[in-house]
Backbone bond lengths (Angstrom), bond angles and torsions (degrees), N, CA, C in turn:
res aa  C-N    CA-C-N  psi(-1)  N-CA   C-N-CA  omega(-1)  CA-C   N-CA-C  phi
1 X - - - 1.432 - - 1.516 109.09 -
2 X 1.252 109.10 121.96 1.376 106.25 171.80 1.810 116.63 -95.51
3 X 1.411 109.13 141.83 1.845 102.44 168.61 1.612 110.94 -63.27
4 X 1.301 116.78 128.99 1.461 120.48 158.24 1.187 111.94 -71.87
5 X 1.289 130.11 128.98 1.442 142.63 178.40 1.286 96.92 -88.66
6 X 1.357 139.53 123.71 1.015 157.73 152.82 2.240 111.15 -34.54
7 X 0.871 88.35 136.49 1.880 95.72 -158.83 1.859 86.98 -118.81
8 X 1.702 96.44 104.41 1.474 112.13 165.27 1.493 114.45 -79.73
9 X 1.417 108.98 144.69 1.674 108.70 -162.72 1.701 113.57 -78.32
10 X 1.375 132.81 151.08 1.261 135.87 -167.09 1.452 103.10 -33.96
11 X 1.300 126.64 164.07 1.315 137.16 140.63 1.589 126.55 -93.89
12 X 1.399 104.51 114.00 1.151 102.13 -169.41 1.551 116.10 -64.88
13 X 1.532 127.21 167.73 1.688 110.43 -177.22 1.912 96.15 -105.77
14 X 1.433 107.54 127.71 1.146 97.80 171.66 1.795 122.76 -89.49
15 X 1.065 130.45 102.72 1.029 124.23 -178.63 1.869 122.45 -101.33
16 X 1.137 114.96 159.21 1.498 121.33 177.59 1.777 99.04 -33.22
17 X 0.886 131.57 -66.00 1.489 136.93 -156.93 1.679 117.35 -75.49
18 X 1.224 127.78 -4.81 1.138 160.89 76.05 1.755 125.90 29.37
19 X 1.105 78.41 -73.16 1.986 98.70 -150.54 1.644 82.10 -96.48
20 X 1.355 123.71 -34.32 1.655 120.80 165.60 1.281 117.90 -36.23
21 X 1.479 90.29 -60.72 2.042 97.00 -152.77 1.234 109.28 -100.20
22 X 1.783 109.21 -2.79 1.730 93.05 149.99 1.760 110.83 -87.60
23 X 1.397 120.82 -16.55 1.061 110.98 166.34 1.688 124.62 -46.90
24 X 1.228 106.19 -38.16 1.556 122.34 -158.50 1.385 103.35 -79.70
25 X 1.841 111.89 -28.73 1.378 115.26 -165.98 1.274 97.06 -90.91
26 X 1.018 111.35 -38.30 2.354 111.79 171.79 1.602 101.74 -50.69
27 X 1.221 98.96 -45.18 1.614 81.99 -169.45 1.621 124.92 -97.44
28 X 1.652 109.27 8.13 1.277 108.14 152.55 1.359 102.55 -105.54
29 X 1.388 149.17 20.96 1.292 155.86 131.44 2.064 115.11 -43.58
30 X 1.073 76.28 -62.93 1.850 95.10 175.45 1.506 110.12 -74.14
31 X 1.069 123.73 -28.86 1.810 118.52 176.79 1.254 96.84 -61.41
32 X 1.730 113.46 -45.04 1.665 110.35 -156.46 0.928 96.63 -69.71
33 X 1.695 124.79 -45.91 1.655 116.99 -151.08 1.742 99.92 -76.29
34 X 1.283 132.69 -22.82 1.214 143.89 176.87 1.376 118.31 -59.94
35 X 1.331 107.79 -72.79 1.600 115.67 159.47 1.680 110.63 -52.61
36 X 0.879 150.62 -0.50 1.345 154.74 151.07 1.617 126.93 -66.44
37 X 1.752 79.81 -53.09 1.986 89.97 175.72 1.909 93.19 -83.79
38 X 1.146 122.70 -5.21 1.458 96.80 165.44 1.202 114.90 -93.94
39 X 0.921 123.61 -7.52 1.507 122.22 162.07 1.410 118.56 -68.00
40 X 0.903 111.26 -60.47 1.581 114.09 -165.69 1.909 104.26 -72.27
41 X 1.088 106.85 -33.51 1.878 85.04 167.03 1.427 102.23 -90.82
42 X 1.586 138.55 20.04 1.436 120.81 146.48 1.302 107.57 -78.02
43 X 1.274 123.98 -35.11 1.482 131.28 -167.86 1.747 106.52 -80.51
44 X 1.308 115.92 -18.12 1.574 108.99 175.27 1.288 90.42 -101.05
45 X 1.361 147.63 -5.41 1.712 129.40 171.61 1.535 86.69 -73.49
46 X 1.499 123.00 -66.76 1.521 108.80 -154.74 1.152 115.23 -43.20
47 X 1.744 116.04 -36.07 1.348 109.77 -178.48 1.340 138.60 -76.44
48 X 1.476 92.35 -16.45 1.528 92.14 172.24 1.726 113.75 -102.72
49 X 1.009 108.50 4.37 1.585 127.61 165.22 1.265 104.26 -62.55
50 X 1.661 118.54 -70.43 1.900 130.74 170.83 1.461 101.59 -57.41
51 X 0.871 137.29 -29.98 1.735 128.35 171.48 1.571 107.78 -72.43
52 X 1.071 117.93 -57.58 1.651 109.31 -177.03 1.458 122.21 -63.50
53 X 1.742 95.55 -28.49 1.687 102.10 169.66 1.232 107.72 -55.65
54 X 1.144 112.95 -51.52 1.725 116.76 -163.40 1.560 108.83 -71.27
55 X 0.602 131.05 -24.53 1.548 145.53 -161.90 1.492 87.80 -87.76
56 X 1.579 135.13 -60.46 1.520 121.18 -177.89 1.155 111.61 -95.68
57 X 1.852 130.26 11.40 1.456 103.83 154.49 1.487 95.64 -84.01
58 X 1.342 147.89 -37.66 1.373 153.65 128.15 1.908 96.21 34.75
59 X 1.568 90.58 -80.53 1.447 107.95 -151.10 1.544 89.44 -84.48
60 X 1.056 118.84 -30.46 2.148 102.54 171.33 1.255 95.63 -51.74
61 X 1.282 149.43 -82.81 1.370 150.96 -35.63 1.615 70.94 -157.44
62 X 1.283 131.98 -20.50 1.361 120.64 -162.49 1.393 93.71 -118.25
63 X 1.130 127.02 -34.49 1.247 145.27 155.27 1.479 106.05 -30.18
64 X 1.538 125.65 -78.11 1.328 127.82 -147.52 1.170 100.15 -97.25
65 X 2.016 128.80 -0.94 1.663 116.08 165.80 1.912 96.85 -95.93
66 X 1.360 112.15 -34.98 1.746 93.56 174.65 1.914 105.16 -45.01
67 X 1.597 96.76 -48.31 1.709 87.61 -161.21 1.360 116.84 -65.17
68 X 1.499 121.64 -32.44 0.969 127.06 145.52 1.704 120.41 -23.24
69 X 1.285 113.61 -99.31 1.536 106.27 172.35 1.282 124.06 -10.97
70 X 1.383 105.43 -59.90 1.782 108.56 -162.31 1.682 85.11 -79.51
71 X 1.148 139.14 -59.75 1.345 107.67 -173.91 1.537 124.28 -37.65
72 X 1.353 103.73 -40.95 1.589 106.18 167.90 1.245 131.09 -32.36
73 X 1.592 110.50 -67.26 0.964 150.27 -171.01 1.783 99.18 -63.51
74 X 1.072 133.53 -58.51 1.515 141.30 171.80 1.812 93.41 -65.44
75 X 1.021 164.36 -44.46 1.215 145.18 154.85 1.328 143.07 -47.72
76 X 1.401 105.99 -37.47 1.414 132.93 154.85 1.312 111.97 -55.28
77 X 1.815 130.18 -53.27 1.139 153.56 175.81 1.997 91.96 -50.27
78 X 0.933 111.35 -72.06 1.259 129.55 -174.57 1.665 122.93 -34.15
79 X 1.734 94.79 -46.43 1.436 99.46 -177.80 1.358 119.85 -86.70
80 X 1.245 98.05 -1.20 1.837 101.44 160.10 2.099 111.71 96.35
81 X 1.340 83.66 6.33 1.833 111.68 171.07 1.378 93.90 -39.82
82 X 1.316 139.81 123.31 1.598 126.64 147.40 1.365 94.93 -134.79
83 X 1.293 112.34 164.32 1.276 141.98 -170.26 1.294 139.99 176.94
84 X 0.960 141.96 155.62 1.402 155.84 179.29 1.383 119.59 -25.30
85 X 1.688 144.95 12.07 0.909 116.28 -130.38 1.967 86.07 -120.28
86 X 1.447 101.18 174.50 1.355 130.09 -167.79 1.259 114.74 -149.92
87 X 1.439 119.09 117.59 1.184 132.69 153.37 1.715 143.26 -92.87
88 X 1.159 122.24 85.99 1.969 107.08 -176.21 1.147 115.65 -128.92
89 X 1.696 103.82 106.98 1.696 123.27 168.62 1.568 111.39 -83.20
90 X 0.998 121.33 126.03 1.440 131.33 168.68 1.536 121.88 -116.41
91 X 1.360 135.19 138.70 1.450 111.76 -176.98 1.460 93.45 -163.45
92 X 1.317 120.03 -171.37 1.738 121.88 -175.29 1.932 112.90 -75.13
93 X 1.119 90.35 98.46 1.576 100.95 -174.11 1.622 112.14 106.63
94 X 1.279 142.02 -30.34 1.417 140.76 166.43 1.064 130.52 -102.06
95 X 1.388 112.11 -174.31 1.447 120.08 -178.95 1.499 118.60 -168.62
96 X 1.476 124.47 126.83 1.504 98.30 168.71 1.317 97.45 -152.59
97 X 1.257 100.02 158.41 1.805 127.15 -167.83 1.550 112.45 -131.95
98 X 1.583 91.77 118.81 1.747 90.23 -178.40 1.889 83.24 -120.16
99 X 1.456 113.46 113.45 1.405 123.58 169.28 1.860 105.60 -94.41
100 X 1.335 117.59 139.03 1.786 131.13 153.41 1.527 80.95 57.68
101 X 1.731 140.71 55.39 0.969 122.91 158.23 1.514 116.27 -101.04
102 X 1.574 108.84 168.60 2.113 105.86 -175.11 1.198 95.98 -72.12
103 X 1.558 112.38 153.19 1.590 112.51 -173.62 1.893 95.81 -77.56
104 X 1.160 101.96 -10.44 1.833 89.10 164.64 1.414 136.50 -64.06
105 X 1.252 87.16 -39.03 1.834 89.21 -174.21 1.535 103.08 -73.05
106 X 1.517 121.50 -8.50 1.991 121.76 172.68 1.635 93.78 -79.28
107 X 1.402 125.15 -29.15 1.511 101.10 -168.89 1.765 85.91 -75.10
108 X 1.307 124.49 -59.08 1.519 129.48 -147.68 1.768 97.45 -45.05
109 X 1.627 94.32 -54.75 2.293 96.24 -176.86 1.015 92.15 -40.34
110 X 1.962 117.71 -61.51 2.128 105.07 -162.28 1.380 94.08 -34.80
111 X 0.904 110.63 -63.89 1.861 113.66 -141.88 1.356 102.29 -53.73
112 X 1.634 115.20 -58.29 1.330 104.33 -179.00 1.561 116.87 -62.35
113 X 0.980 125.07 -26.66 1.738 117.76 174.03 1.502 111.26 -75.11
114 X 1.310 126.81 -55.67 1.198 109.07 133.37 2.014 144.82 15.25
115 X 1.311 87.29 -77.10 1.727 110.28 162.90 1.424 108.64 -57.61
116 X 1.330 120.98 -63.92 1.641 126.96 -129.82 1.758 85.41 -90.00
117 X 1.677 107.27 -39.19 1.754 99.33 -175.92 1.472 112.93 -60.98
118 X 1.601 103.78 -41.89 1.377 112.77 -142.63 1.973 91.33 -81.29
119 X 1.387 129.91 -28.63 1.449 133.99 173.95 0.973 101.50 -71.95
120 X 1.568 156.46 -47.56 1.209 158.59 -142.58 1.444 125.39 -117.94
121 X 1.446 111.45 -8.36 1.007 148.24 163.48 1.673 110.06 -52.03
122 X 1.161 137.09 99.63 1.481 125.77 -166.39 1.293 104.79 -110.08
123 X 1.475 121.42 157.80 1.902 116.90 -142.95 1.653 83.67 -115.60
């Protein structure tokens, strides 16, 4: 029986011409991966650019129908409208009662509740 000597694999020869054109391939390796990551945080600005837009035409838009309302509601109030009206919210822990109030001051609350949800309201 003879021992098999274990057989280490060639050595490759490194030469100048070599050590170039993996140089050349690293560094069009890294352009790509570079130009890549600049892409993709241009592409998460746009998106969060169209998200924040939306979010404050969002908050105008809720903005200028609350103010709306309550202007209503203070005009209505204004012209001397009274009537019959009744309000009763009840819920876990509250309560509120609007008795013989002008049907204005119910548009003006919408509006302001309206306001206070629709600003404070987090997306």
């Amino acid at each position: 029986m003879s021992a098999s000597v274990p057989s280490h694999p060639p050595v490759a020869e490194v030469t100048p011409e070599l050590l170039e054109a993996q140089e050349r391939m690293a560094t069009s390796l890294q352009r790509e991966l570079w130009s890549n990551l600049q892409q993709a945080a241009v592409d998460q600005m746009k998106f969060s650019l169209k998200s924040q837009l939306t979010e404050l035409i969002f908050r105008l838009a809720v903005l200028s129908v609350g103010t709306f309302f309550a202007y209503l509601g203070y005009r209505l109030f204004l012209s001397g409208f009274i009537g019959p009206a009744n309000l009763e919210a009840k819920g876990a822990g509250y309560s509120l009662s609007l008795g013989e109030a002008a049907p204005g001051i119910f548009f003006a609350l919408f509006g302001t509740i309206l306001i206070v949800v629709g600003i404070s309201w987090a997306f």
